[in-house]
N, C-alpha and C positions, 0 to 999 in steps of 0.2 A: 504494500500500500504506500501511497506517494501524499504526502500532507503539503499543499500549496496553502501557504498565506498571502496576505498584502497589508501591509500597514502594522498597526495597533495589532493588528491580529496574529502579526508574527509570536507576540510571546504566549499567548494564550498554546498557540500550536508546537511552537520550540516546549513546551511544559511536557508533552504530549511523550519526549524521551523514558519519562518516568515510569511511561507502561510494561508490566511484566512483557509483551510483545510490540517495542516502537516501531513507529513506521518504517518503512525500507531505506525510504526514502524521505527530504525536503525539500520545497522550494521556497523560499524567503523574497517575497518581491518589496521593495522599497522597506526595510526593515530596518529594525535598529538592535542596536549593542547591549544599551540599557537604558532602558524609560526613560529616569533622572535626567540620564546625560542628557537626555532628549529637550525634556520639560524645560531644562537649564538655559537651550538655546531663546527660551521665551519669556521665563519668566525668572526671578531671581531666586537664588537656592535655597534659602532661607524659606520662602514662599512653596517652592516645590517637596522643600522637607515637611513643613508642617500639612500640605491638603494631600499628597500623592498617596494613596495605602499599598497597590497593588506597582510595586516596581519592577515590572518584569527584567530579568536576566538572562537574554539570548545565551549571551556566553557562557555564562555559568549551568545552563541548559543542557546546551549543545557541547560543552567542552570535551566529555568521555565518548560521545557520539561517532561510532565506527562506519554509518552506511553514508552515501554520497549526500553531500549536503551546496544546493546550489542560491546563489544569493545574487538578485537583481539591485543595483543602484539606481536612481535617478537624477544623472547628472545637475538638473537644473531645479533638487527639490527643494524647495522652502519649506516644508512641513516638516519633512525628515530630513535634512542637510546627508548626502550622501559620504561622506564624512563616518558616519556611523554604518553604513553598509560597509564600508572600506573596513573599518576597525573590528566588524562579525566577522568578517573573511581572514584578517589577520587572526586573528585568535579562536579558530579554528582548522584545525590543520587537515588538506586532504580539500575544503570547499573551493569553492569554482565562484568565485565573481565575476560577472560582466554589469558593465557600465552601458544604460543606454540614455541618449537624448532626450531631451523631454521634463518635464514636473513629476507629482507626485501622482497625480492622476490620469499622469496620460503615457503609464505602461501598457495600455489595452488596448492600444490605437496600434494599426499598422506592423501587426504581427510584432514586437518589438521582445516579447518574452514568449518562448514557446516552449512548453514544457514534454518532456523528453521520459522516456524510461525504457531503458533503466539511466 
């Protein structure tokens, strides 16, 4: 089984490792590293510490994770600064980052992520 996210949804899905049988598979489209980091870019950390509960941890997730693990950036993202796609990739070893064109929302456009298996 191949678990696709996009956004926000990545951590919920990266969490997904924890099952007595994970997925085979990832795909990570416009994803982040770690929430915080995330929030940080918006808003000031003092602010993100006190409202944020649920801080998802891609990497701390994914870190022991053995099956192929593929991770979409979006070069031109304000939401998610691809920045943080960059840094999931780095801190797991074995994933496959590509970089494509475009914002946050417009990986869907023009075949630009096409999901693969194995």
């Amino acid at each position: 089984m191949c678990v696709a996210s996009e956004s926000i949804g990545s951590g919920p899905a990266s969490s997904l490792v924890g099952l007595s049988q994970p997925p085979d598979k990832f795909v990570l489209i416009v994803p982040f590293d770690k929430l915080s980091s995330v929030a940080e870019n918006h808003f000031p950390s003092f602010l993100v510490r006190l409202i944020l509960k649920d801080n998802w941890d891609n990497v701390a997730s994914l870190s022991n994770y053995k099956g192929p693990v593929e991770i979409f950036g979006a070069e031109s993202d304000t939401i998610i600064p691809v920045k943080h796609a960059k840094a999931l990739a780095a801190a797991i070893p074995g994933s496959r980052l590509t970089i494509i064109n475009g914002g946050h929302n417009d990986w869907a456009e023009k075949g630009r992520v096409k999901i693969r298996n194995p």
